[in-house]
C-alpha positions as CSV (number, residue, x, y, z in Angstrom):
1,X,-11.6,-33.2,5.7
2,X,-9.3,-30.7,6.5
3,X,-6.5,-30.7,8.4
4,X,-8.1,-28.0,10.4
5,X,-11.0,-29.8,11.1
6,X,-8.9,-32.5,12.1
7,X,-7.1,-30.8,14.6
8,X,-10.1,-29.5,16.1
9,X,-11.9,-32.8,16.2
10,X,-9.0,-34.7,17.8
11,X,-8.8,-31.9,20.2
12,X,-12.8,-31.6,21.0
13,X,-12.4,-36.0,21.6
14,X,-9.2,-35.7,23.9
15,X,-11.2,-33.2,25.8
16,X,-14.1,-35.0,26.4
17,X,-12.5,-38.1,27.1
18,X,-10.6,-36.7,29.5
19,X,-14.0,-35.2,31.4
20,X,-15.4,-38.9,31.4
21,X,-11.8,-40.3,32.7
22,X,-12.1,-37.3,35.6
23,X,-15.6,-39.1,36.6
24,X,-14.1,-42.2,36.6
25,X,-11.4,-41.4,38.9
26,X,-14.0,-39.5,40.7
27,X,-16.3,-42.7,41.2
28,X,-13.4,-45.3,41.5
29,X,-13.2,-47.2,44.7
30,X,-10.5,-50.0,43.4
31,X,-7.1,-48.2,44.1
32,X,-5.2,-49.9,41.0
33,X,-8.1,-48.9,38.3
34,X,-8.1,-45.5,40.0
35,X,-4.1,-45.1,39.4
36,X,-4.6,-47.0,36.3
37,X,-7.3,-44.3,35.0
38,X,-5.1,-41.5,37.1
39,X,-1.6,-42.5,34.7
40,X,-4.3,-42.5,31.3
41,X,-5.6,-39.5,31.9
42,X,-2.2,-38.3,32.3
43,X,-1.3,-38.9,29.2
44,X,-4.3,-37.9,27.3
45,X,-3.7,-34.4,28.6
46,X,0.5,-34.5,27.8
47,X,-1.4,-35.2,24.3
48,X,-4.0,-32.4,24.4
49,X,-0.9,-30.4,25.0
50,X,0.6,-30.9,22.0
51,X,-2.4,-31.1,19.8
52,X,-3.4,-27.8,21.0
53,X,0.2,-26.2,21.0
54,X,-0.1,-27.6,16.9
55,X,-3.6,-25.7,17.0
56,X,-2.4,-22.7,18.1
57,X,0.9,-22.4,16.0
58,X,-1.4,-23.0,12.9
59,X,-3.9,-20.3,14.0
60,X,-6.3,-23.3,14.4
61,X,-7.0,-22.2,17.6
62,X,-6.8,-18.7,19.3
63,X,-7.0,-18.9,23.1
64,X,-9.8,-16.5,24.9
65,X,-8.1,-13.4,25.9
66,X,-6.7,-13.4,29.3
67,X,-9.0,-12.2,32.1
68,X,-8.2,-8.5,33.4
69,X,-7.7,-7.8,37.2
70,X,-11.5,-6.6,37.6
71,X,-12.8,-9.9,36.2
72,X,-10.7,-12.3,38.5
73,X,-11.6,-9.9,41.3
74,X,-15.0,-10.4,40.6
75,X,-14.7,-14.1,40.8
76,X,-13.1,-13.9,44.1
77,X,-15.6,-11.8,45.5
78,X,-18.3,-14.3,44.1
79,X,-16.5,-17.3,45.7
80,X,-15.7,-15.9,49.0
């Protein structure tokens, strides 16, 4: 394996594991596994931080482009 693919698999779990951890939270009704979940989730995306900063300094990972004026107007249209 490279180290590539490493990155991008450690990346690809962080994300989805924070998704599932979001639905916990979501679903929760005990307040100290809710804050318990809130503070892991926390950390898992201080951690995806990083990992992706790595990604992105190795060219691992190029970010989409940003969105131009138009497109975010458009958005805004659609949601209002």
């Amino acid at each position: 394996m490279t180290e590539k693919i490493g990155v991008s698999d450690v990346l690809s779990t962080l994300n989805s594991t924070i998704t599932l951890i979001n639905y916990a939270i979501q679903q929760s009704n005990n307040k100290n596994f809710r804050d318990t979940l809130i503070t892991s989730r926390n950390s898992l995306e201080n951690y995806q931080w990083q990992i992706y900063l790595i990604a992105k300094e190795k060219g691992y990972y190029v970010p989409a482009a940003p969105a131009g004026a138009a497109d975010i107007e458009q958005v805004k249209n659609a949601i209002n």
